[in-house]
Every structure is written in structure tokens, then in C-alpha cells.
C-alpha positions as CSV (number, residue, x, y, z in Angstrom):
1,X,-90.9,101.3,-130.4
2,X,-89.8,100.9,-134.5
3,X,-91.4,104.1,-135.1
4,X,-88.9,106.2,-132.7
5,X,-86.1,107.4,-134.4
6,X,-82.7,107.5,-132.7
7,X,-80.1,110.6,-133.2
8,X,-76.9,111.3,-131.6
9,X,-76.3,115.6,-130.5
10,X,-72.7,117.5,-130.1
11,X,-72.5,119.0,-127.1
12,X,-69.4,120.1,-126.6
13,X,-67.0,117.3,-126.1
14,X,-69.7,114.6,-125.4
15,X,-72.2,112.9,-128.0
16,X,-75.5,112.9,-126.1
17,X,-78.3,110.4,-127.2
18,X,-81.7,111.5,-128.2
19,X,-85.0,109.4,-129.1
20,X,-87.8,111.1,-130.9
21,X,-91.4,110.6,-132.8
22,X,-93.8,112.6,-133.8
23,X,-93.7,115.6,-136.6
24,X,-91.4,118.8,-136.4
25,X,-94.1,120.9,-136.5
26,X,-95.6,119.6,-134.1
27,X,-95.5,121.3,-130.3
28,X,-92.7,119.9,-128.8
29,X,-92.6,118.1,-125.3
30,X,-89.4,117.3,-123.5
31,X,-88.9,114.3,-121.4
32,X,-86.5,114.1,-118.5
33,X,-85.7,110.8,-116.9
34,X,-84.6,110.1,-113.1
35,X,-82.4,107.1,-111.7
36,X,-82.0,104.4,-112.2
37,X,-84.2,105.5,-115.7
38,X,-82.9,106.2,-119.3
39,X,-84.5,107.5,-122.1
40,X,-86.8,104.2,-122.1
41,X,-88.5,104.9,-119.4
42,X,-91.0,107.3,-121.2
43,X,-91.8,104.3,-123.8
44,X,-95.6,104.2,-123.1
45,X,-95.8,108.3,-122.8
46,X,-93.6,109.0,-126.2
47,X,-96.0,106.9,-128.2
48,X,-99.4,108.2,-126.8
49,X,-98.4,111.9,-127.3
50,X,-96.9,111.7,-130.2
51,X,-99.9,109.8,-131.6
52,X,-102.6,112.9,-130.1
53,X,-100.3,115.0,-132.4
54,X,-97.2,116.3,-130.5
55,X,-93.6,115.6,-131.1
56,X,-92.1,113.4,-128.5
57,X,-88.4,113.6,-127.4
58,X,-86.6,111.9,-124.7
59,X,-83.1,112.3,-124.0
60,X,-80.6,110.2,-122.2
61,X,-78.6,112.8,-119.7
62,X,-74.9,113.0,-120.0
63,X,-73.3,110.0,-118.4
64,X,-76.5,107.9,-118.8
65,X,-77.5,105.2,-121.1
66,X,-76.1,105.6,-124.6
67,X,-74.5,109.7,-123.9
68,X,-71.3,109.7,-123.8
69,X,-70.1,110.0,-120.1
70,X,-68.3,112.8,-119.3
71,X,-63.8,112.4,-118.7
72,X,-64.5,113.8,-115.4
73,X,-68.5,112.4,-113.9
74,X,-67.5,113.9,-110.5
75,X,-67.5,116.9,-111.9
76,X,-70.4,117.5,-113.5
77,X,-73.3,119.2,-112.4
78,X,-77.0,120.5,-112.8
79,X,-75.6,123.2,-114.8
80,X,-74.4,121.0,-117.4
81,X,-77.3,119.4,-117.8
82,X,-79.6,122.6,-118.1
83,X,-76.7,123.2,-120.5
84,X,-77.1,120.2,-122.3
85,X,-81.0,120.9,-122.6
86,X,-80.3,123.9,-124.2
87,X,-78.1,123.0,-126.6
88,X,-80.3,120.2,-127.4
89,X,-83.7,122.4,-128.2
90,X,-81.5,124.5,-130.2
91,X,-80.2,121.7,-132.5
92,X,-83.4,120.7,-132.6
93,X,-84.5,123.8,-133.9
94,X,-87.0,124.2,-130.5
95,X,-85.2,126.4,-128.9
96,X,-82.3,129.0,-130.2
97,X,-79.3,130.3,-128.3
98,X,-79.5,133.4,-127.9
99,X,-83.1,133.8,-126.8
100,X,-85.8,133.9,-129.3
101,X,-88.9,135.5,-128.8
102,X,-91.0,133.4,-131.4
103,X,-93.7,131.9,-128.9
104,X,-94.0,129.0,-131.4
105,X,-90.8,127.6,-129.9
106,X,-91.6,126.9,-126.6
107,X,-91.2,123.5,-125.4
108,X,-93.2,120.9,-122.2
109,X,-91.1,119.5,-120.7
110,X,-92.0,116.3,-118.7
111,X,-89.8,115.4,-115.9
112,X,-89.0,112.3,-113.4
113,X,-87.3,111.9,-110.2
114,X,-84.1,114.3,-110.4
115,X,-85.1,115.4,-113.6
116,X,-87.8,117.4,-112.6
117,X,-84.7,119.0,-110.7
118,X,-82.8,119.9,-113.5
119,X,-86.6,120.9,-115.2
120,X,-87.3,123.7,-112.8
121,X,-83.6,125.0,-113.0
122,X,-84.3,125.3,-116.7
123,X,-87.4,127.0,-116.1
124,X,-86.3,129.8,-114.2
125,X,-83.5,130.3,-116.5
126,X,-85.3,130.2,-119.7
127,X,-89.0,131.4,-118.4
128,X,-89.6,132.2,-122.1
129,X,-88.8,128.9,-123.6
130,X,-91.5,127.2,-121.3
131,X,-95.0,126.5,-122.5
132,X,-95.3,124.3,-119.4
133,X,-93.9,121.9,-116.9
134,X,-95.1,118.5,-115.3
135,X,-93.1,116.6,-113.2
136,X,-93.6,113.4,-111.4
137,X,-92.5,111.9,-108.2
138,X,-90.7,115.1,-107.0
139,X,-92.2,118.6,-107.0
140,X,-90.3,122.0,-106.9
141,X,-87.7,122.1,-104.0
142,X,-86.2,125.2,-103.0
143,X,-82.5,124.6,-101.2
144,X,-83.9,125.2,-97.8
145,X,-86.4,122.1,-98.4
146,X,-84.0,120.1,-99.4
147,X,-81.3,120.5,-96.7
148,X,-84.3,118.7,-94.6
149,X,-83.0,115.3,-96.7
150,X,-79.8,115.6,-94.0
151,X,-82.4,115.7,-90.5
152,X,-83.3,112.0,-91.7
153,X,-81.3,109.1,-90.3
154,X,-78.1,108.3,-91.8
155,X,-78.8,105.1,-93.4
156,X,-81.4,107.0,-95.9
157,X,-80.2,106.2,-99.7
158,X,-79.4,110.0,-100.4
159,X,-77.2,110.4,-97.6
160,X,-75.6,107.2,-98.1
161,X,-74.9,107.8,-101.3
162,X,-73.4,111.1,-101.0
163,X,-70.9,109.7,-99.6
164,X,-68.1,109.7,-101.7
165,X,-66.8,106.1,-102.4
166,X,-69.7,104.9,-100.7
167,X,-72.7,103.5,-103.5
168,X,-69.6,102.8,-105.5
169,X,-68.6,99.6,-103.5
170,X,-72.2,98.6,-103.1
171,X,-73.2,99.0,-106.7
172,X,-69.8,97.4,-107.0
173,X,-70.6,93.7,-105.4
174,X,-73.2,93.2,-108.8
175,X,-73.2,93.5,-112.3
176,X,-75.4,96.6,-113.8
177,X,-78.6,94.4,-114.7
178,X,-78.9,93.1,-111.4
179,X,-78.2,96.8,-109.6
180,X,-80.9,98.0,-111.4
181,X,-83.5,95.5,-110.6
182,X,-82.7,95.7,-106.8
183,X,-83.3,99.7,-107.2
184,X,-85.9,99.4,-109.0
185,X,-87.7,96.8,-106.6
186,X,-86.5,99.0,-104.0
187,X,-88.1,102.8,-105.5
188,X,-91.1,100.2,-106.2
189,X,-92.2,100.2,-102.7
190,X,-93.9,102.8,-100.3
191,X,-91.4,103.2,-97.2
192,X,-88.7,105.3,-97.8
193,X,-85.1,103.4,-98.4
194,X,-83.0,103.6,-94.7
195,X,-80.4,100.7,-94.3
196,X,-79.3,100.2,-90.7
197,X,-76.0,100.7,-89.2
198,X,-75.3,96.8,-91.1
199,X,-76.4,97.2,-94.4
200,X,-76.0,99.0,-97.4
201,X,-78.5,100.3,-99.4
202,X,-78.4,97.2,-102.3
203,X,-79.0,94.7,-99.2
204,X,-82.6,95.8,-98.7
205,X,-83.8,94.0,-102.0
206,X,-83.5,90.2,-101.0
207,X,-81.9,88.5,-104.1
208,X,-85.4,86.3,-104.6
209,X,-87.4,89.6,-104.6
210,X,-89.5,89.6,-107.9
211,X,-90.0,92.8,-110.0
212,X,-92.7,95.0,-110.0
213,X,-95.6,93.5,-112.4
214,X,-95.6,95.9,-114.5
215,X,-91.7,95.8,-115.0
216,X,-90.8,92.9,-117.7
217,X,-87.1,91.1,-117.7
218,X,-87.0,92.7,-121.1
219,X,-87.3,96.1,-119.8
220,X,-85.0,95.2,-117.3
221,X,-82.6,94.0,-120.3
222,X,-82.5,96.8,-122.0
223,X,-81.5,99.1,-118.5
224,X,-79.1,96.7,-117.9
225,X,-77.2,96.4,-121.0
226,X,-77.6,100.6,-121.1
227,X,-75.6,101.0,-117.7
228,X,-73.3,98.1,-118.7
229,X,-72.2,101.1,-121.1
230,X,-72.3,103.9,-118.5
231,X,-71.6,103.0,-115.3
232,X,-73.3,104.5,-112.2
233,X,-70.4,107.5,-111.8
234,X,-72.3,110.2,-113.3
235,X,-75.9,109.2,-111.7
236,X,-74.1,109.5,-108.4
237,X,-73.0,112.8,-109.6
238,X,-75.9,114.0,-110.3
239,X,-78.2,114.2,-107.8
240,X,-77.1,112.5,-104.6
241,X,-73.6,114.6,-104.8
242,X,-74.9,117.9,-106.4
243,X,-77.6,118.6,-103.9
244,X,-76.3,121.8,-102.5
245,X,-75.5,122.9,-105.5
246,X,-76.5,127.3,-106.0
247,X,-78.9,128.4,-108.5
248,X,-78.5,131.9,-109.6
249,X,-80.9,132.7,-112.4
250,X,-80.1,136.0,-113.9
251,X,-83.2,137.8,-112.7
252,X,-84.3,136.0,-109.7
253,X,-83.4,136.4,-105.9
254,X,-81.8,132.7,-105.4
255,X,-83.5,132.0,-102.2
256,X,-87.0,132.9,-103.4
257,X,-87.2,131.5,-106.8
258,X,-90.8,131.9,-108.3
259,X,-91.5,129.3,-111.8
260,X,-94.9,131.1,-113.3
261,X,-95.3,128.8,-116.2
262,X,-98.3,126.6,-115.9
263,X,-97.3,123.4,-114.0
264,X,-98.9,119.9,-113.1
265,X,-97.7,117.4,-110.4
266,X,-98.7,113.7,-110.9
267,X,-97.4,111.7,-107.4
268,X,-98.5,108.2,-107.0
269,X,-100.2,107.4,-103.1
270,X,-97.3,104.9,-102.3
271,X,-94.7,106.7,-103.7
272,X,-92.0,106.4,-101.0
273,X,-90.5,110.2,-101.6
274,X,-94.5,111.0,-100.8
275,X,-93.9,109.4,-97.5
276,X,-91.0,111.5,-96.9
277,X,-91.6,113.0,-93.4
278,X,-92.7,116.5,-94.0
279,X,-93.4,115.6,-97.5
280,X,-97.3,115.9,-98.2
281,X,-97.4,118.7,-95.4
282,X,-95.2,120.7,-98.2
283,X,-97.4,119.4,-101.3
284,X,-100.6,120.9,-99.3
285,X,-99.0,124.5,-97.4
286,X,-95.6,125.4,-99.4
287,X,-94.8,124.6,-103.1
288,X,-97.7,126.7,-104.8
289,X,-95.2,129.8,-102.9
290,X,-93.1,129.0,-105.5
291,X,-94.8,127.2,-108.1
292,X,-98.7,129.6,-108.0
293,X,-99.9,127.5,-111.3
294,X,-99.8,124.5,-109.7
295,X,-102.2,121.6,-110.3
296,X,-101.4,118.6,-108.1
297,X,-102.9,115.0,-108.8
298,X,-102.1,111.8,-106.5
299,X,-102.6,108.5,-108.8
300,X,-104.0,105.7,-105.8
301,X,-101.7,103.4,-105.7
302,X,-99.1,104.9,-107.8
303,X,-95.7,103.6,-107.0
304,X,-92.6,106.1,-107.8
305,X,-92.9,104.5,-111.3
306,X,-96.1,105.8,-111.9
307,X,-95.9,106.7,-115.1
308,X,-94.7,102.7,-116.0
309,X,-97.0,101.0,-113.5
310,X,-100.0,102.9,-115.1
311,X,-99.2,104.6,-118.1
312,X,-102.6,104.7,-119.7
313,X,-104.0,106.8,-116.8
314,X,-101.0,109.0,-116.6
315,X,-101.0,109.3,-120.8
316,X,-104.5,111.0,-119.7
317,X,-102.9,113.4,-117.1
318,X,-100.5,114.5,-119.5
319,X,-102.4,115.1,-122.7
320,X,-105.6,116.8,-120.5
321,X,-102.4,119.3,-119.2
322,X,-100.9,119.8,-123.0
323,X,-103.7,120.1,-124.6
324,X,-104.8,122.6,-122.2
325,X,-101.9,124.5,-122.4
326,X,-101.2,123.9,-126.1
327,X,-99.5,127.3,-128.0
């Protein structure tokens, strides 16, 4: 990772990190991460697009990894970090503020987990600025979908963890390293996270669990020592606490929000938000009402960390969709 070069963005009070390779020229693709993910967590995707000739740039979101968090991380919101995007591309000299109209500076943008979240808010705000989106693990959501989250049984990790207070005393019984290794053992596996009435959410990862294969102690190392800096405040923030929070694009009826940019969603088999009840009956009869460009592609075996536990496969997925889609 010597080759990716490390810069630090003003946006308003907060210095948010940002990784990059690849040539200015190039198209430009946008990666989002999820939790319990930073920047890092794009390592094998950065490299191989970069290398087929695009420029590659991963951000860590406000409150995570090496950004600056925020004085107040139980205030911020989706907004802010569609904000942050923004501000970002601009910097960048992707994307301007106010709009411009120059095709050649539309940006992919590749999203994970809750960042494909805050990836379909940008796209219905900036339509124009899209050349195309591809998100993994979760698809588009409309509010209505996601209220079903609250019909599941109150041990699920969401609802737990909305709960003000809550995550903050489990998270609280173990340093940041080991925090991250339970959840990621945890978002490793194919049943969906529900603690009984008993547990909290960190005591279904036994402490002799091992990692996923494909997940080093060096990766973990480097997580670690990135929430060491950051804490878990803003990441509980944004999503578990932000859920209900209204989009209102400027042009665009709220409840029946329509992205038309072309799209790709790349779900692992055992991903455990696939195995959410209702889940692939969505994937098959309702998202493409909201999302019409819509390719979907299930990876066998793919774990929510698809894009770590087989990156070469996934690289494929992606460069077939940018090179499809290429301005």
C-alpha cells in the first residue's frame, strides 16, 4: 500500500482523511466504507482499479479512523456526511459546488454497509455528479423498508444499539482492537446478530473465536489502532441512531425516491443482512421500483466482507461495471 498517497481535507471545522492512487485524469471512483471498516478496507479494490487505469479514492467518514471526530458525534448525521462527500469531490477538483455541468466530472462511487446509505442520499441529491453506483452488502432502502428493522426481536444489533447508552457499555468492557475483532467475527457469519434477553451484542463472539481467514492480525492492527483514535461515538451515530432520519432531495417526492444512474449490487450468499427476513424477497420484487438500472450479482459464499474475503472476484465485478459505464 506505499503507492497510496495520504492527504488530509478541511471541511468545515473537522480535518477529514483521505487515501488515493491512481492519475487525476483519470475517471474517478469513490469508495465508501461501513462499520466497523475504515478507509482500509478497500486495500485490495484501490490497487486493482487504479492499476486498470482509474483514480482510486477512499475516505475515512467523519468520526472514523484518522478524520477528526466531530465536538458533538451524537449529533451528526447522513447529511453531514453527503456534505462531507461533496466538499471532498470539490477539493478534489471532481466535483464543484455549485453544480457543474462538465460530464467529465462525474464520479463511481463504491459503497459498503452504511455507506451505500449515505451513497444513494448523494445520488439523489446530485443525479448529475453520478456516473454510477455499486454498493455491497446493502441495497437501496427506502424509509418504509427500513422501519421493518424495528418488527425484528429486540436483541437484533441495530435495535440494541440504538439505544442510547446502550453499545457504549458493551463496547466499553474491551479495548478497540479486541471490539473490532469480535464484530468483525460476528458480520463474518451468516445468521443475523440477535442477543437474548442475557447478553449483549459483544458476548456472541466467544473470546477463543478465531478471525475470518482471510482477515490477518495485521489487518486487525491497523483497525485497532485506527479506533483507538476515534472511538465508536460517531459509528453509533451514524447509522444505528440516524435511521429515521428524512431525505428531502430538492426535486424528488421523499417517499418515492427514484436513483436512475446505472447501478450494480454485489451481495455475498451468507451475508447475514441477506438473511434478513424479508430481505431477498425485496432484492427479487421491490428495489428495481426505485433503483430501474439495477444489476444484482450474489458471490456463493460471500460473507458481508465480500469484497476482503474475495477481492479478486469482486475486483472483476467492479471493473466489468466501470468499464462499462466509463464517461
Amino acid at each position: 500500500m506505499d503507492q497510496v498517497k495520504h492527504i488530509y481535507i478541511q471541511v468545515g471545522e473537522l480535518k477529514l482523511h483521505v487515501a488515493e492512487i491512481g492519475e487525476e485524469s483519470s475517471p474517478a471512483v469513490l469508495f465508501l466504507h461501513g462499520f466497523p471498516e475504515i478507509w482500509y478496507t478497500w486495500r485490495y479494490q484501490m490497487l486493482a482499479i487504479a492499476n486498470a487505469g482509474f483514480r482510486a479514492i477512499a475516505l475515512d467518514h467523519r468520526g472514523f479512523g484518522l478524520s477528526d471526530v466531530p465536538a458533538e458525534p451524537d449529533k451528526t448525521s447522513f447529511a453531514d456526511l453527503v456534505g462531507d462527500i461533496a466538499t471532498i469531490l470539490a477539493s478534489l477538483n471532481i466535483s464543484k459546488i455549485p453544480f457543474n455541468t462538465d460530464s467529465s466530472m462525474k464520479v463511481f462511487i463504491i459503497a459498503k454497509d452504511f455507506g451505500a446509505m449515505v451513497a444513494y442520499i448523494f445520488a439523489v441529491f446530485f443525479p448529475e455528479k453520478l456516473a454510477g453506483i455499486i454498493t455491497l452488502g446493502i441495497p437501496y432502502m427506502p424509509p418504509q423498508n427500513l422501519l421493518q428493522f424495528q418488527t425484528l426481536p429486540e436483541g437484533f444489533y441495530m435495535r440494541r444499539w440504538q439505544e442510547p447508552g446502550r453499545a457504549e457499555a458493551d463496547f466499553g468492557r474491551f479495548d478497540a482492537k479486541t471490539v473490532v475483532r469480535k464484530l468483525y467475527i460476528l458480520f463474518s457469519r451468516s445468521e443475523v446478530p440477535i442477543a437474548n434477553d442475557s447478553q449483549e451484542i459483544m458476548d456472541l463472539v466467544e473470546p477463543s473465536a478465531p478471525l475470518p481467514y482471510w482477515f490477518t492480525e495485521e489487518d486487525l492492527e491497523i483497525y485497532g489502532a485506527s479506533y483507538v483514535k476515534s472511538g465508536f461515538l460517531t459509528a453509533l451515530q451514524v447509522p444505528y441512531r440516524s435511521l429515521q432520519e428524512r431525505v428531502e432531495p430538492p426535486n424528488q417526492d421523499p417517499n418515492n425516491l427514484r436513483i436512475e444512474a446505472p447501478a450494480l449490487f454485489i451481495t455475498g450468499t451468507e451475508d447475514f443482512y441477506y438473511n434478513i427476513p424479508g430481505m431477498e424477497e425485496y432484492l427479487e420484487d421491490g428495489v428495481k421500483n426505485y433503483v430501474p438500472n439495477l444489476e444484482i450479482i450474489y458471490v456463493p459464499k460471500g460473507s458481508h466482507f465480500v469484497h476482503e474475503q474475495y477481492p479478486q472476484k469482486v475486483n472483476q465485478l467492479l471493473l466489468n461495471f466501470l468499464n462499462s459505464n466509463k464517461y
